[in-house]
Every structure is written in structure tokens, then in C-alpha cells.
C-alpha positions as CSV (number, residue, x, y, z in Angstrom):
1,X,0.0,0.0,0.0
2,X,1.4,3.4,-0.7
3,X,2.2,6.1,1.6
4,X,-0.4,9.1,1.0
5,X,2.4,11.4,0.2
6,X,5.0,8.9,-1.5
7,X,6.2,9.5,-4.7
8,X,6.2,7.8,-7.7
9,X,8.9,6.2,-8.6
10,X,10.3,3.7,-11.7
11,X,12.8,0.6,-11.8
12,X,13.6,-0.3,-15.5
13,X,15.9,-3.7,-16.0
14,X,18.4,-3.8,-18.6
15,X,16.0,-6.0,-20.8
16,X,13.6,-3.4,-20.7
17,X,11.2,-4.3,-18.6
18,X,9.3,-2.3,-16.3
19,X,8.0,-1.5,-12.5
20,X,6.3,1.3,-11.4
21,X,5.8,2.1,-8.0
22,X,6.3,3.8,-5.3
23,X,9.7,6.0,-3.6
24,X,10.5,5.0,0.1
25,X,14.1,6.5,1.1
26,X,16.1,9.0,-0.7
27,X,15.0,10.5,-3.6
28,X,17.6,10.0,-6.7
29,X,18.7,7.6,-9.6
30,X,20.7,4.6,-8.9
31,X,22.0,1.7,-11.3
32,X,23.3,-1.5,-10.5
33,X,22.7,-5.4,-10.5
34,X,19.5,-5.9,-9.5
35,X,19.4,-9.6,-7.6
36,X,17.2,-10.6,-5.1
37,X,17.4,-11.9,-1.5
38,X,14.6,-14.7,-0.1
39,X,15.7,-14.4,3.4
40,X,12.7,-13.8,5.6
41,X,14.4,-11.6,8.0
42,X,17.8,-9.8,8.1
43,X,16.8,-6.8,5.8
44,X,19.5,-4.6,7.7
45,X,22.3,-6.9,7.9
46,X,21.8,-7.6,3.9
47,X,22.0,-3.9,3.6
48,X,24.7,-3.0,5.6
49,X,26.6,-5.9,3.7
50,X,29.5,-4.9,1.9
51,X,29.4,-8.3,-0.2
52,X,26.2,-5.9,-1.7
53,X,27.7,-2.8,-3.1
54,X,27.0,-2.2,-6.3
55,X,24.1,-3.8,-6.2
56,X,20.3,-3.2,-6.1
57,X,18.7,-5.7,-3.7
58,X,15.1,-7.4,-4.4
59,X,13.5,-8.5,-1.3
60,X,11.4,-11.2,-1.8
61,X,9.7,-11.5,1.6
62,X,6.5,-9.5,1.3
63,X,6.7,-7.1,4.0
64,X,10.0,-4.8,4.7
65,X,10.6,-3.1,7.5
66,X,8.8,-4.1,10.2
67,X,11.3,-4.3,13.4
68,X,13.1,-1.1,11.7
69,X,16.4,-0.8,12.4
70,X,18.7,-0.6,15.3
71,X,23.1,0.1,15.7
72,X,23.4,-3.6,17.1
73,X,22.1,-5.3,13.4
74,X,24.8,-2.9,11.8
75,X,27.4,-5.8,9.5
76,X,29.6,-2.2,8.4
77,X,29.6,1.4,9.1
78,X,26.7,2.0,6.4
79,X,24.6,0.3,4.2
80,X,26.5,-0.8,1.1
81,X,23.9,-1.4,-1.4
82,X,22.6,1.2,-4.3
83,X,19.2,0.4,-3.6
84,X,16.0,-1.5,-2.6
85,X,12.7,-3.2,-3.9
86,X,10.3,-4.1,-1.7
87,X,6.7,-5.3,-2.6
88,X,5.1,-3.6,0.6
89,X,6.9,-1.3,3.6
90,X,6.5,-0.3,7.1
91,X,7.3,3.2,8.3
92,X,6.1,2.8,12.3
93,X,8.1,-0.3,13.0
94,X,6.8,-2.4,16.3
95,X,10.4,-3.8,18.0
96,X,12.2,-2.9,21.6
97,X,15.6,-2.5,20.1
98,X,14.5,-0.1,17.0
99,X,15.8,3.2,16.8
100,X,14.6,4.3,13.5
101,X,12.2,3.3,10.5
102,X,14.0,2.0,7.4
103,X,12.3,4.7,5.6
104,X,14.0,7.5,7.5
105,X,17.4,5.0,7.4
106,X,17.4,5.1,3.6
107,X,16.9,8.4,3.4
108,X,19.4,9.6,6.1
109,X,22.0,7.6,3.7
110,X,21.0,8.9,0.7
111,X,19.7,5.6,-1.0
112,X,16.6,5.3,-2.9
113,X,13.9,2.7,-2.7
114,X,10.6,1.2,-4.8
115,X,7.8,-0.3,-3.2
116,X,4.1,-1.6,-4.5
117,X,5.9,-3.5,-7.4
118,X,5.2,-7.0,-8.3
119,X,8.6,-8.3,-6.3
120,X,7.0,-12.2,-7.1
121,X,7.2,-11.3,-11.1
122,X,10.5,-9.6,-10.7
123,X,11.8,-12.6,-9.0
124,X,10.8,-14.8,-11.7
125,X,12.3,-12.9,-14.6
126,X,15.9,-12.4,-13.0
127,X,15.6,-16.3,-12.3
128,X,14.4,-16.8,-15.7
129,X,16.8,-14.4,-17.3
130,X,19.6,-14.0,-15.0
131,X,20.5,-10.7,-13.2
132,X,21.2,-7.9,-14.8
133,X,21.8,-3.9,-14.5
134,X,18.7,-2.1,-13.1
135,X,18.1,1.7,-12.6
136,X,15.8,3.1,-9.7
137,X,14.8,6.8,-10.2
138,X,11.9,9.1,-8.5
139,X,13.2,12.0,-11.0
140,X,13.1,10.1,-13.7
141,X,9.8,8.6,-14.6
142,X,10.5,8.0,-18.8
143,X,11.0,4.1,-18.8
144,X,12.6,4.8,-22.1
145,X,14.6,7.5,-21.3
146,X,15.7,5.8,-17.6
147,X,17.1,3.1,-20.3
148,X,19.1,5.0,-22.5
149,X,20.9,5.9,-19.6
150,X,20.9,2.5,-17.8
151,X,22.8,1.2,-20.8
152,X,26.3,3.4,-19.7
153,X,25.9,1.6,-16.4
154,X,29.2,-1.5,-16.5
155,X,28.5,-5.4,-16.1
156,X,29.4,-6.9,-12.6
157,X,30.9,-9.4,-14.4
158,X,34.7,-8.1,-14.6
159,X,34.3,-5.4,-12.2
160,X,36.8,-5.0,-8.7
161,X,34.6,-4.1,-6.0
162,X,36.7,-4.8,-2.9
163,X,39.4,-1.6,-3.5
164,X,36.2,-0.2,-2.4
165,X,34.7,-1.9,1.0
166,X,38.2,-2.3,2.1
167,X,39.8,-0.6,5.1
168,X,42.0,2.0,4.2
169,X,44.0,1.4,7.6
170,X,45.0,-1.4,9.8
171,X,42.9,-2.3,13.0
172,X,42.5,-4.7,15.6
173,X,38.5,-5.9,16.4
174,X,38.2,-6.3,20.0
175,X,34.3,-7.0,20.6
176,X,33.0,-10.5,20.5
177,X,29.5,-11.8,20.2
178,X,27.6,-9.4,21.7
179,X,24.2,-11.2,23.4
180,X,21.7,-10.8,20.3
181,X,23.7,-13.5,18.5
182,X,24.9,-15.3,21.2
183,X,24.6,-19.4,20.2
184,X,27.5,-20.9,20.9
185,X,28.9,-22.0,24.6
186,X,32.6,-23.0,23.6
187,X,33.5,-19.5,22.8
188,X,36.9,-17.8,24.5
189,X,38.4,-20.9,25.0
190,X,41.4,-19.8,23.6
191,X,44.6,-18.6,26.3
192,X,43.6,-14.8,27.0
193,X,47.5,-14.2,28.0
194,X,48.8,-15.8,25.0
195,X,45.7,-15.3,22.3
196,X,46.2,-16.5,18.8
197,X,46.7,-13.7,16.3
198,X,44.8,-13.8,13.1
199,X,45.3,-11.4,10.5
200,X,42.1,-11.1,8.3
201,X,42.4,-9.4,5.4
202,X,39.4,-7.3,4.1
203,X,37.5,-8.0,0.8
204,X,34.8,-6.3,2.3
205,X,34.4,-7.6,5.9
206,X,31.0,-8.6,7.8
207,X,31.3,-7.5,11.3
208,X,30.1,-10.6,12.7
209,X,32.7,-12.7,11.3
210,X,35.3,-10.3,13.1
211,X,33.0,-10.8,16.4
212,X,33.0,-14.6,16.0
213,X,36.8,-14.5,16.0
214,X,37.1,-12.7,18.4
215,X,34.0,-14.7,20.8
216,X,37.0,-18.1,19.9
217,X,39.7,-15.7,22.0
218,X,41.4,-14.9,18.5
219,X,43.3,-11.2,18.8
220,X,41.9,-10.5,15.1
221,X,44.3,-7.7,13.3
222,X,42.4,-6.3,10.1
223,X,44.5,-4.9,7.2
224,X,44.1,-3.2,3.8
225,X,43.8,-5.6,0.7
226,X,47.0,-2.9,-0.4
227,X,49.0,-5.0,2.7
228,X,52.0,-6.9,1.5
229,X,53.4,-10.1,2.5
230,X,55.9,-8.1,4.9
231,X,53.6,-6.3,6.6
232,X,51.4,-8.9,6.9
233,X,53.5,-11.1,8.3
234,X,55.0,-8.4,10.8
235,X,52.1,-9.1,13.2
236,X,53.4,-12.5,13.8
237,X,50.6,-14.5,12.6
238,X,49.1,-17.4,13.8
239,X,46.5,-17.9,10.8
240,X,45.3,-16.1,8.1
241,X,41.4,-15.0,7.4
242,X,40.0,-14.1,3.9
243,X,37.2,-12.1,4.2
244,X,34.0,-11.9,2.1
245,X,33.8,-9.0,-0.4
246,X,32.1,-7.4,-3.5
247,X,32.6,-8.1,-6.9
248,X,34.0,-10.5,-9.7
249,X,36.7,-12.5,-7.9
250,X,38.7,-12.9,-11.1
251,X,38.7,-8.7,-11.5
252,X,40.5,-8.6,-7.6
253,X,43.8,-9.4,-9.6
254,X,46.0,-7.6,-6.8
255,X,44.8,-10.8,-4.5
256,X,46.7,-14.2,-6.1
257,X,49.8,-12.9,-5.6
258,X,49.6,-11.8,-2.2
259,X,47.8,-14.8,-1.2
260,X,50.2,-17.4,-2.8
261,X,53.3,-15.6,-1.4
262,X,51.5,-15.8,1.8
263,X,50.9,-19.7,1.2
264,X,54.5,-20.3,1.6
265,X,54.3,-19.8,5.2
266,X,52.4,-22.6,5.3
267,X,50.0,-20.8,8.1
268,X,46.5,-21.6,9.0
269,X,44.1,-20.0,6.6
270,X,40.8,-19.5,6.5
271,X,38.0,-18.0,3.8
272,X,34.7,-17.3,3.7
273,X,32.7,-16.3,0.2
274,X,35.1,-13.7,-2.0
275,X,37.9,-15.4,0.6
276,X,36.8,-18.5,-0.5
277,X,37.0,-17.6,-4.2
278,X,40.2,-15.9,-3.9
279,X,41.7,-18.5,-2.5
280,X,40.6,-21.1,-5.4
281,X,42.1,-18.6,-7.9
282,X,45.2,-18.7,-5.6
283,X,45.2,-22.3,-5.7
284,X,44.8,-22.8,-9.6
285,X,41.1,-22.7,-10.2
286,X,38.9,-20.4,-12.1
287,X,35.7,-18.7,-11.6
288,X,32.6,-17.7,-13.2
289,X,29.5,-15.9,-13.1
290,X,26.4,-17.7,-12.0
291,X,22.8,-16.9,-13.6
292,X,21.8,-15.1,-10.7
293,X,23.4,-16.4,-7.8
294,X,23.0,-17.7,-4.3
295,X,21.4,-14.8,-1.8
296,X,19.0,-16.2,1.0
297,X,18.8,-18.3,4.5
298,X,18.1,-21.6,3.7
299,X,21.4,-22.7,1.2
300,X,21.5,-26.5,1.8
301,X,25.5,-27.6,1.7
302,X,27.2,-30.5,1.9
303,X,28.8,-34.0,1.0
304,X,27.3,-37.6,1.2
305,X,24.9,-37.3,4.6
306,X,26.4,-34.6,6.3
307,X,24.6,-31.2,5.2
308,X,24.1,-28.0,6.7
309,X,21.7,-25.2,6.4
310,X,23.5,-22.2,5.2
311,X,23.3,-18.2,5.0
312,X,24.5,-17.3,1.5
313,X,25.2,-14.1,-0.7
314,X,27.6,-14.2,-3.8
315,X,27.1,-14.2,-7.5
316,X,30.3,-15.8,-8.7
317,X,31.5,-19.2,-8.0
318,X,34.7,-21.7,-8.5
319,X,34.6,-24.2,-11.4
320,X,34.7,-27.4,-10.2
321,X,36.4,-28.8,-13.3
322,X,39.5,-26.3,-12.4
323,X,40.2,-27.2,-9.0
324,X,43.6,-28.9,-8.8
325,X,42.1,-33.3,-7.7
326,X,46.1,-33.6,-6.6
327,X,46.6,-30.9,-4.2
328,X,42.7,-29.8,-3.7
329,X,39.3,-31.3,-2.0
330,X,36.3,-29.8,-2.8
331,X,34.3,-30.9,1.0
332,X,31.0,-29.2,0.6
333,X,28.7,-28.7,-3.0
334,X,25.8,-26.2,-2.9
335,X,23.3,-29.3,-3.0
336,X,20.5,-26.8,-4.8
337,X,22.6,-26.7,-8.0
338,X,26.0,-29.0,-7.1
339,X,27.9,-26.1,-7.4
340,X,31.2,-25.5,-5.0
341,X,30.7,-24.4,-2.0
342,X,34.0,-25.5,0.2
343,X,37.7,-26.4,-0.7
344,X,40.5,-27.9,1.7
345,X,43.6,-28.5,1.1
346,X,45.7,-32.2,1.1
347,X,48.4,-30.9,2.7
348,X,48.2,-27.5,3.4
349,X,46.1,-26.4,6.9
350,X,43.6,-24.2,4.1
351,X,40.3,-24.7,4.4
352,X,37.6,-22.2,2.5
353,X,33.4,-22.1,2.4
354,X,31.4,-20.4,0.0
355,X,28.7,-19.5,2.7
356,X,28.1,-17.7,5.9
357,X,29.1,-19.3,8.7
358,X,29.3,-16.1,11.5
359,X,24.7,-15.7,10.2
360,X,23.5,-12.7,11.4
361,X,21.1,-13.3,9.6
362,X,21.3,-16.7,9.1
363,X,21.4,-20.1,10.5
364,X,24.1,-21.3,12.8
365,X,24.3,-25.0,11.4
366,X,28.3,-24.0,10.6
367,X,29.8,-21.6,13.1
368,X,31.9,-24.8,13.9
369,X,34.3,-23.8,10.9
370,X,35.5,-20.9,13.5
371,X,36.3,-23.7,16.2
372,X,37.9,-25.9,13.0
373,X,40.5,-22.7,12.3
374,X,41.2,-22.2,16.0
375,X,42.3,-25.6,16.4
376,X,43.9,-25.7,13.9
377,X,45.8,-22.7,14.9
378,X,46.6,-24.2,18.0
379,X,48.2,-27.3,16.2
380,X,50.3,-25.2,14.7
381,X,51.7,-23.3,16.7
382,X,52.7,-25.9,18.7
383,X,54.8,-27.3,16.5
384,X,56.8,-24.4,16.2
């Protein structure tokens, strides 16, 4: 239903098709991928996502906005993406933690929205079709004209996102799981004299994943994508993390390199989505574009009779027929499309996932991959 004093507003896809609706947010033109999300909740941490800049996000649960949105659901320091669809919104959310509508969020950061559209129709065409560039605009209500322009607007595919989402400067992330996403009692079991170091390096980093590091007693140093192997290793680390991130893995060409010289220290390593691609590519493998990727709650992963329910956002993925059989185990397929969705190495202590394991939002079938890379920490430094 449309606010009394809401704005038109027009989303035109690349293909030219069509949705006219309503503006909730900021006011504007925006262009980018237009994909969709089926989570049922989770609307801010899929927003503040930086695995979604560049992107326009399609929410396929009905109703957006509902519990508002509060500091604690914050994954970054803003909300990443270029803009949202929604098929209906709330502007008086009804939750004890909200601090604002999402509405007033949108607006306050300058990013436009379209509601009253057929999200169900939408969702079928970029499944049928594939994602593709989008345009949002409340100024510019010419479908043909908002096209002409869309068609300057570049192709994900081939585009380096994570120069970006990354930190500009070094930090260390002190706070662990704070008690909205508390699930897991073996947490700080590391030694808090003595805690292992990891030094994650940012693609485009969720803050959870830095929390659930942190909740396992890691000291969790984050650097620039621009850090070299020296550097890096300065810190003294006990394992390496590989964050998720934005973009077309095979465009992040600044990444091999620094991630195969690291490899030679033979150190703990750990990645999770653009991680997880990055180090495939690192490794030998390749990558490619999915139709219109893997973005939702309820990804079920796996091998055999072990699966796991999984949290998953990412539009590129390894090929399979790449991967290096000698040195290389692929230990968990997306079991929706057998796609890869986890790597380890024969050898090497490397181990990589193509989900979410940290949620928020999301399941929490996997948050034992952060005990897997403590322990395996541990292991190693004992042998030093």
C-alpha cells in the first residue's frame, strides 16, 4: 500500500522491462545489479553488507521493515547497497531494540527505494533471465529514457569491488559476540595471556565474522587488501582469514599474488565467500558468473549425509572442473545446484566455504568452521 504522500517512482531492468511504483528513502537515480534476497528476515544486515555494493537488492519476503532498524544489526559502518525493492513497507516499525524506521534509514543515507511492485514477477524474470543492470529513479519517470541511460551503467561481471569496502588502515577488532547473536557455549576458550593472532584481510568484511573470532579468544588484526606479505606477516601470525567481499573474484587481480606468497608460510588459513573464491584462484582454479546467484537463508550444503543449512550471498562461484584433484578437496557442493561451495587443502592447513558461517542473519548450522580454524591454529603453533 502506498504512503499518502509517497512518490512515484520507476525501476527499469536492462531488458527493458518495467515497474512502477512507489519511492520510500532518498530520492535519486541509482544503477546496478539488480538480484534478489529470499531471506525472511535480516533486511538490515543484507543492507549493511558490503558483499552488496554495487548492487540493487530485491527483497522477496513481502513485507520490509517491520522491526526497523537498530546500531546492534549494523554488518559495516553504512549500508553498502545502491538500492532497494520491496513489494510492501512499514514506516512505524513495532520492536524494543528499533531506533529508526527504514524509511528514515534510507533516506538519512542517501539511498533510494521502490515499493508496491510485483517483487513475485520480478523474482521470476531475474531467475528466468539472470541478473542484470537495473536503474531506480523518483526524478526520472521515462522508462525509455531511464534506459538509455541504464545502458552506460558497466556489467558486474569483470568489475573490482573490494578496492572499495576495504579498510583504508589497519585495525585490531576487540568485541566479540555481543548477546543478540549469542549461540554458541565454547567460545573464549582460547589462552587470553597468550591469544592467537589472526590477520584477516578485508574484501569487504561482515562485522560478525570479526566478532565470532574474536568470541573463539582470537586477537583479530584487520588490514588493507594494499598490505603486503611483509607487513602482513610483521604481526606475527598465527593464521590467516580471507574475508567476504564485493565483486567479480577474477577482477580482484591484486589478491593471487599476495595470497600465494602468503601460502608459503604454510600458516592456518581461512575463507569465507570472496575469501573462499580468492583462494581457489590462488590455488589454480577459475571462476565464473552464476545466472543469478546464491542470496537467502536456507542454502543447503554439503557432501554424502552430512549437510548444513546455510546463509549465502555471492554471484560468482569456483569451477569445479579447475580445482587442482592432486593438491585440492572440494568438501562441501551447494546441493541446490552442485555447485562449489567448500575447498581444503591435502596438505596445506587451508580450508575455505562459499557461505556464511558467523549468520547474522542466518542459520548457525556452521559456526563450527571458527572452532575448526582455532584448532587448527593451536596445532600449529605448537609445532613451532
Amino acid at each position: 500500500m502506498a504512503f499518502p504522500d509517497a512518490p512515484p517512482a520507476c525501476l527499469v531492468l536492462a531488458d527493458g522491462s518495467v515497474f512502477q511504483g512507489w519511492s520510500f528513502g532518498a530520492s535519486g537515480t541509482v544503477m546496478g545489479e539488480v538480484v534478489f534476497n529470499t531471506g525472511m528476515t535480516g533486511y538490515q544486515e543484507v543492507m549493511t553488507d558490503p558483499s552488496y555494493y554495487g548492487q540493487i537488492v530485491t527483497f522477496t519476503y513481502p513485507e520490509l521493515g517491520n522491526t526497523g532498524v537498530n546500531p546492534d544489526d549494523e554488518e559495516s559502518s553504512r549500508p553498502h547497497i545502491k538500492g532497494a525493492i520491496a513489494r510492501n513497507i512499514c514506516d512505524i516499525p513495532s520492536n524494543w531494540r528499533s531506533t529508526q524506521s527504514l524509511p528514515n534509514y534510507l533516506k538519512h543515507h542517501k539511498i533510494p527505494g521502490i515499493f508496491g511492485i510485483d517483487t513475485r514477477a520480478l523474482t521470476r524474470k531475474l531467475r528466468t533471465v539472470g541478473a542484470m543492470n537495473g536503474a531506480i529513479s523518483t526524478e526520472i519517470l521515462d522508462p525509455e529514457e531511464l534506459l538509455r541511460q541504464l545502458q552506460d551503467a558497466p556489467s558486474m561481471t569483470g568489475l573490482n569491488l573490494v578496492n572499495q569496502v576495504s579498510t583504508t588502515e589497519v585495525y585490531e577488532w576487540n568485541e566479540g559476540t555481543l548477546s543478540p547473536w549469542e549461540f554458541s557455549a565454547g567460545e573464549a576458550t582460547a589462552d587470553q595471556a597468550d591469544p592467537l593472532t589472526v590477520v584477516a584481510i578485508d574484501f569487504g568484511v561482515k562485522r560478525n565474522i570479526l566478532r565470532r573470532l574474536a568470541s573463539y579468544g582470537c586477537r583479530v588484526v584487520v588490514v588493507p587488501i594494499t598490505s603486503t606479505v611483509e607487513e602482513i606477516m610483521a604481526y606475527h601470525p598465527d593464521g590467516i582469514f580471507l574475508s567476504n567481499g564485493p565483486g567479480d573474484p577474477a577482477a580482484v587481480s591484486e589478491a593471487p599474488p599476495l595470497i600465494k606468497a602468503l601460502l608459503e608460510h604454510q600458516l592456518p588459513t581461512f575463507g569465507i565467500c570472496m575469501g573462499h573464491q580468492i583462494l581457489g584462484l590462488s590455488l589454480g582454479a577459475s571462476s565464473f558468473k552464476l545466472k543469478f546467484g546464491h542470496r537467502g537463508l536456507n542454502q543447503p550444503c554439503g557432501l554424502q549425509r552430512q549437510v548444513e543449512i546455510t546463509s549465502q550471498n555471492h554471484g560468482f562461484a569456483l569451477d569445479a572442473a579447475t580445482i587442482p584433484e592432486d593438491t585440492v578437496a572440494i568438501t562441501h557442493l551447494n546441493l541446490n545446484d552442485q555447485t562449489v561451495a567448500g575447498l581444503a587443502h591435502k596438505t596445506l592447513p587451508l580450508f575455505s566455504v562459499q557461505y556464511h558461517p558467523e549468520a547474522s542473519p542466518g542459520p548457525h548450522d556452521a559456526d563450527y568452521l571458527f572452532s575448526k580454524f582455532v584448532k587448527s591454529m593451536r596445532t600449529h603453533r605448537q609445532r613451532q
